[in-house]
Phi, psi and omega in degrees: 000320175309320221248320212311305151340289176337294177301325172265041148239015160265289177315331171299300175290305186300315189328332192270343180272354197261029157253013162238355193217141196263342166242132199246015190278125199215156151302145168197137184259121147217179175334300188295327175154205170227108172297187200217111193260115132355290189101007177214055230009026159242143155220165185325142190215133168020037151252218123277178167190115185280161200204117170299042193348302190266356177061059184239087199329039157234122179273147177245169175245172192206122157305115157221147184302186196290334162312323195139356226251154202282139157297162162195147174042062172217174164269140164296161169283339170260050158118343207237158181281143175221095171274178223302355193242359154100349179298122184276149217209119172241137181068035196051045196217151203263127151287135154231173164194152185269136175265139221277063179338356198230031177282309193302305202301307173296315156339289243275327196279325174283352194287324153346287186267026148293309182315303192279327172272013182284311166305332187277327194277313172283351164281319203279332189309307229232335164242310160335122158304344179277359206222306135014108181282155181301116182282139166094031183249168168234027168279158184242117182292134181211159177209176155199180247227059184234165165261075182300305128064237195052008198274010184043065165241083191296126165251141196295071202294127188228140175215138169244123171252162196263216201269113151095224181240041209212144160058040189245114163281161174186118180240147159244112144258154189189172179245133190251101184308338197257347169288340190069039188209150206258121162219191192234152161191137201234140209238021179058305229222153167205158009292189173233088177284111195270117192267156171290171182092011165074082198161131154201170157214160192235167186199170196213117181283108145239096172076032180136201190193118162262148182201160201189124170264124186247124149248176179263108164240134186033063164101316187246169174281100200240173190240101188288337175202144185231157216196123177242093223238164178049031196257348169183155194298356184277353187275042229272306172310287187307339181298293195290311187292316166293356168259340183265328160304315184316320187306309212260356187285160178266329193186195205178135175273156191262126192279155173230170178304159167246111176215151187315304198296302184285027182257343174286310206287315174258349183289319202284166185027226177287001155094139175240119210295121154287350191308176156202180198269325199303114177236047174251359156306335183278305176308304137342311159300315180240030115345275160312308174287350160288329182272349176259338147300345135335300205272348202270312176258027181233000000 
């Protein structure tokens, strides 16, 4: 609530600039401190964010808190140093990674074949056996809109959940650049949490956390590690390795019902995005499951 007047008059002011540019994200200073406007109203809440500050193609990462609002000269809450300008810093050393100038350009050139695989993706709904809801069932279908990515191509995120903790389907559709093709690959679990490197993963609490990392090979989405963490005190390597994705992620989809209107509404022209920043559902979790093996082995 503190930001929203701000933002949209941040957002109003980015607008005049995204017909020569294609990311439109600035800094803003108010009383409470300082955030990071998108350029499309939203910013980052109780994640990371890698960020060109100087726009010299090296990016730093940044912490903000749940408000919104960037740390500094601090410890994070999972752990890592942020010095007075909020860049998190290991070994007295500033992190970067470079950023790609022909990233925005390749964006502004796929919006074509977004327009075309978001219709190949509502053709696929409705025909595909895999994807076609099961008729005389009382399960409920939800998807969402996202650039896993990042390549300005949206991929279709799909969940069905079953009877019980049994049978939870889950497809990603997406395009594969290098077949030049609309395909499917099914990833179970949703949510879908996104890592940098062309990379995500998903994962399912019952009594522990199944978790599974998918990267992008030739083109496709494949599933590279599986990782079964917080399920007995013997899990100690899968832990540490799942908390440390939980760290980098950038984001994560927010799912909607799957109905004709919202299959028009995001699916249609260039498609609307569901992601969001908030990636503290995972972390939250496995909060809670440190405290019921605490209790299990004490």
């Amino acid at each position: 609530m503190k930001k929203t007047i701000k933002i949209l008059f941040s957002t109003v002011m980015a607008m005049s600039i995204l017909a020569v540019t294609t990311f439109a994200g600035e800094w803003v200073t108010d009383s409470y401190g300082r955030w990071y406007n998108n350029g499309d109203g939203t910013y980052p809440t109780a994640s990371w964010q890698w960020i060109d500050e100087n726009n010299d193609g090296i990016a730093e990462c940044y912490y903000f808190d749940e408000d919104g609002y960037n740390l500094r000269c601090t410890t994070t809450p999972d752990g890592y140093y942020v010095n007075s300008s909020g860049a998190w810093v290991k070994d007295d050393v500033v992190q970067t990674k470079t950023v790609d100038d022909k990233e925005s350009a390749q964006v502004k050139d796929n919006s074509e074949i977004n327009r075309k695989v978001l219709e190949e993706y509502k053709h696929m709904l409705y025909k595909d056996p895999d994807l076609v809801p099961y008729a005389g069932t009382n399960r409920e279908f939800y998807f969402g809109v996202i650039d896993v990515d990042r390549d300005g191509i949206y991929e279709l995120n799909l969940y069905t959940p079953g009877n019980g903790n049994a049978n939870m389907n889950g497809f990603l559709l997406y395009y594969n650049e290098v077949s030049q093709s609309v395909k499917k690959v099914e990833k179970f679990y949703d949510p879908l949490y996104i890592l940098p490197n062309n990379q995500f993963f998903t994962f399912y609490s019952h009594m522990g956390l199944d978790f599974h990392v998918f990267s992008k090979v030739n083109g496709d989405w494949i599933k590279t590690e599986s990782l079964f963490g917080y399920q007995s005190i013997k899990d100690i390597d899968d832990n540490m390795k799942i908390e440390a994705y939980s760290n980098v992620a950038t984001g994560r989809d927010d799912m909607v019902e799957l109905t004709q209107s919202n299959i028009k509404k995001y699916l249609s022209g260039d498609g609307i995005s569901t992601e969001t920043t908030d990636v503290n559902e995972l972390k939250e979790l496995i909060v809670l499951l440190y405290e019921y093996l605490y209790e299990l082995w004490n």
